[in-house]
C-alpha positions as CSV (number, residue, x, y, z in Angstrom):
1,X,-221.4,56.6,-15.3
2,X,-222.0,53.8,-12.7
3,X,-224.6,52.2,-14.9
4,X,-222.1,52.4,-17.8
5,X,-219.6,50.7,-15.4
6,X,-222.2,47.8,-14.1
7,X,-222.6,46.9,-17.5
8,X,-219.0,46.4,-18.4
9,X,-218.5,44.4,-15.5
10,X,-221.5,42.1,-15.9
11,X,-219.8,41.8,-19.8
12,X,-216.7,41.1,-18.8
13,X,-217.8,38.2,-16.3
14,X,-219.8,36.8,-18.3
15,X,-216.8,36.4,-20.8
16,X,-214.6,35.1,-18.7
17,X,-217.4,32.4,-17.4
18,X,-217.4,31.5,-21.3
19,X,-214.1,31.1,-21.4
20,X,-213.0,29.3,-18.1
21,X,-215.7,26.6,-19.5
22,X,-215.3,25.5,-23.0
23,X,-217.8,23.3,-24.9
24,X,-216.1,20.1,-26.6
25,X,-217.9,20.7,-29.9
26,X,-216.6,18.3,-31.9
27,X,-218.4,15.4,-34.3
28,X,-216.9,11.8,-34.7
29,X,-217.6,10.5,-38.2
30,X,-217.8,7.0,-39.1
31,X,-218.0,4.8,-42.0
32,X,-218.0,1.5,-41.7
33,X,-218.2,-1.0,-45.1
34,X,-220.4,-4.1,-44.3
35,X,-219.2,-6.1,-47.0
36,X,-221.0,-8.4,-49.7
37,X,-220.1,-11.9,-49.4
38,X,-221.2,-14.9,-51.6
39,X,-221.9,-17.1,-49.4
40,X,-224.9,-19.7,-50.0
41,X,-226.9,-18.3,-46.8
42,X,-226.3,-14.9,-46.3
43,X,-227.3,-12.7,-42.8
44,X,-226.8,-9.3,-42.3
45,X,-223.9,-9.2,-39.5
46,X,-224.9,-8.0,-35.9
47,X,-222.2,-5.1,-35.1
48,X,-221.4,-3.1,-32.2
49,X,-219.4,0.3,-32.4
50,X,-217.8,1.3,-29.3
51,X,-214.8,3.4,-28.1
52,X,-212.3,1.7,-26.1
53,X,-210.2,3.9,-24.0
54,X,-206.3,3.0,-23.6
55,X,-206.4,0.9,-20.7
56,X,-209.2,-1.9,-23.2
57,X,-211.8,-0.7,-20.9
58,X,-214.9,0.5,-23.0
59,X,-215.2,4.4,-22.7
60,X,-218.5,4.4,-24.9
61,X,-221.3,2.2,-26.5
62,X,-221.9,4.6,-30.1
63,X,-224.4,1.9,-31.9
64,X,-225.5,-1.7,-31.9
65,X,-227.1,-3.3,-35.3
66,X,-229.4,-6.4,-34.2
67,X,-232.7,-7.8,-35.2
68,X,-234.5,-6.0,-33.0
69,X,-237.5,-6.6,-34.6
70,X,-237.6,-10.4,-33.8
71,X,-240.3,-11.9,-32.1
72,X,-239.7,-11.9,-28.2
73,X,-236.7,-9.9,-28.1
74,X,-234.5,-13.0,-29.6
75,X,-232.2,-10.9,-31.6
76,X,-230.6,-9.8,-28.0
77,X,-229.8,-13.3,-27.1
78,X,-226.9,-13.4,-29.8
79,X,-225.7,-10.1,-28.8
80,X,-223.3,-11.5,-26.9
81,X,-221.4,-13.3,-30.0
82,X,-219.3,-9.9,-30.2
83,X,-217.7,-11.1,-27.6
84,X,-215.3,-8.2,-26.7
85,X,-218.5,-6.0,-26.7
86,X,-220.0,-8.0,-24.2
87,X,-217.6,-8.8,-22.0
88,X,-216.7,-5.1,-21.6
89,X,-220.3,-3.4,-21.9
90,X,-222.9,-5.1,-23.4
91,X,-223.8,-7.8,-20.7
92,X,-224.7,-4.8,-18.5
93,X,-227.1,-2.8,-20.8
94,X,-230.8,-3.1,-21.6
95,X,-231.9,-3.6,-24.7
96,X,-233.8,-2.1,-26.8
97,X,-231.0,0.9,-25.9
98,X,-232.4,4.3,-26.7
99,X,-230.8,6.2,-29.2
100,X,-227.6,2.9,-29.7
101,X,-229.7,0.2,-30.6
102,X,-230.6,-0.1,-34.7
103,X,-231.7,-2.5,-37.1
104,X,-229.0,-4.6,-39.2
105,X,-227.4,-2.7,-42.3
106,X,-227.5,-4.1,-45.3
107,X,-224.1,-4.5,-47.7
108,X,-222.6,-1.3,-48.7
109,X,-220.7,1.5,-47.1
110,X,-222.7,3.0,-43.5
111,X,-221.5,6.5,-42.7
112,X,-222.5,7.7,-38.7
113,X,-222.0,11.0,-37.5
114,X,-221.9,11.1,-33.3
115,X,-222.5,14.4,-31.5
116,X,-219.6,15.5,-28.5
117,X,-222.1,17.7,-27.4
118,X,-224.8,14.9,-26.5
119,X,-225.2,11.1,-26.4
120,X,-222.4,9.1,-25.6
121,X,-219.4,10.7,-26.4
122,X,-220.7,14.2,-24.4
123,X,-218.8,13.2,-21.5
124,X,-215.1,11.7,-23.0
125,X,-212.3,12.9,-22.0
126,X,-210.0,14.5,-24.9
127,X,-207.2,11.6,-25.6
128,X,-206.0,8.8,-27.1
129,X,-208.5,6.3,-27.9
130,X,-209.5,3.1,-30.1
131,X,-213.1,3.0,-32.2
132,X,-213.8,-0.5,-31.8
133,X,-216.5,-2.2,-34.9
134,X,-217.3,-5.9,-34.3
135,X,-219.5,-7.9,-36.4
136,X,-220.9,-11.6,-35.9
137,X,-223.0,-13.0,-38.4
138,X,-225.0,-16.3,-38.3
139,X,-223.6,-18.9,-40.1
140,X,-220.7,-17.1,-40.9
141,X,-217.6,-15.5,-38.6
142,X,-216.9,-12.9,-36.1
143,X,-214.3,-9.7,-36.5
144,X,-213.3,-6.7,-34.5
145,X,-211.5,-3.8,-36.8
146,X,-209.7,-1.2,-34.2
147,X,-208.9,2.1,-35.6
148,X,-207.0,4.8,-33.3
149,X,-208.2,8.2,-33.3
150,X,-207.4,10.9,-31.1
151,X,-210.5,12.9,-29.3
152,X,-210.8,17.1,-28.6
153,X,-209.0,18.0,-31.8
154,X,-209.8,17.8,-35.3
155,X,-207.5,15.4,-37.8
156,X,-207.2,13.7,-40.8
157,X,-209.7,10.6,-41.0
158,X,-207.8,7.2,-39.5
159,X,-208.7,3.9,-41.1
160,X,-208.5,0.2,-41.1
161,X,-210.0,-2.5,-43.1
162,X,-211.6,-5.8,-41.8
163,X,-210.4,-9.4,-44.0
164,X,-214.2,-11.2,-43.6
165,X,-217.1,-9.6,-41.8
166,X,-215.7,-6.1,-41.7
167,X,-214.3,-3.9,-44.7
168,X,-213.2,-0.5,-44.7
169,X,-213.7,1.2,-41.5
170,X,-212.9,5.0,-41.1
171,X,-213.1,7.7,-38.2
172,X,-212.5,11.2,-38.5
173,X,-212.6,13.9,-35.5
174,X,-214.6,17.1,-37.4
């Protein structure tokens, strides 16, 4: 009888440990078009894709398309032409960044899928927030598309579409 007892008491902690602590489980899908301009000297854009919580502060750094392949680390030093990147989280990272940093995309829709279980969204808060894409490209222009989205709880896909640098860009909570 007491071992029967022990048991049930040791299950019934351990249950309500598991439930005073719940796991934010949820996925933040992106796609984000990188359109295909004809233009006489085309460059895949640089683009950063960052979460920008409601006071314009950034929250989280999700990816950043460079040429990081270029001789002596040169593709950093245009980094800073997305300029509200930078100025809010860029200038105080090291490049290459481990699991952010990427080559440029080519034309053509790019669909992302972030973990809230690891990487950088692991530790946002649920709320109101912006996803933030920017996109500078050499000889061309700059562009920041800012879709809101709401983080902890699952709902329908949210979208804006860039006029230049940017097309469609879409973000669903799964």
């Amino acid at each position: 009888m007491k071992r029967t007892l022990s048991l049930l008491t040791f299950s019934a902690l351990g249950a309500g440990a598991a439930v005073a602590t719940p796991a934010l489980a949820a996925d933040l899908n992106v796609t984000v078009e990188v359109p295909r301009l004809t233009v006489a000297e085309y460059h895949k854009p640089y683009v950063s894709i960052w979460v920008e919580a409601p006071d314009a502060s950034a929250a989280a750094t999700l990816a950043v398309w460079y040429d990081a392949d270029s001789k002596e680390d040169k593709g950093v030093k245009w980094l800073k032409d997305m300029r509200q990147w930078w100025r809010k989280a860029g200038r105080t990272m090291s490049f290459p960044a481990d699991g952010l940093s990427g080559a440029t995309r080519a034309p053509g829709p790019q669909k992302l899928v972030f973990s809230g279980a690891k990487g950088p969204l692991k530790d946002l808060k649920p709320g109101q927030y912006n996803l933030v894409v920017e996109a500078a490209r050499e000889v061309g222009g700059h562009e920041a598309v800012r879709v809101p989205f709401a983080w902890g709880k699952p709902g329908k896909p949210a979208s804006a579409k860039g006029t230049a640098e940017l097309g469609a860009v879409t973000v669903a909570v799964k």
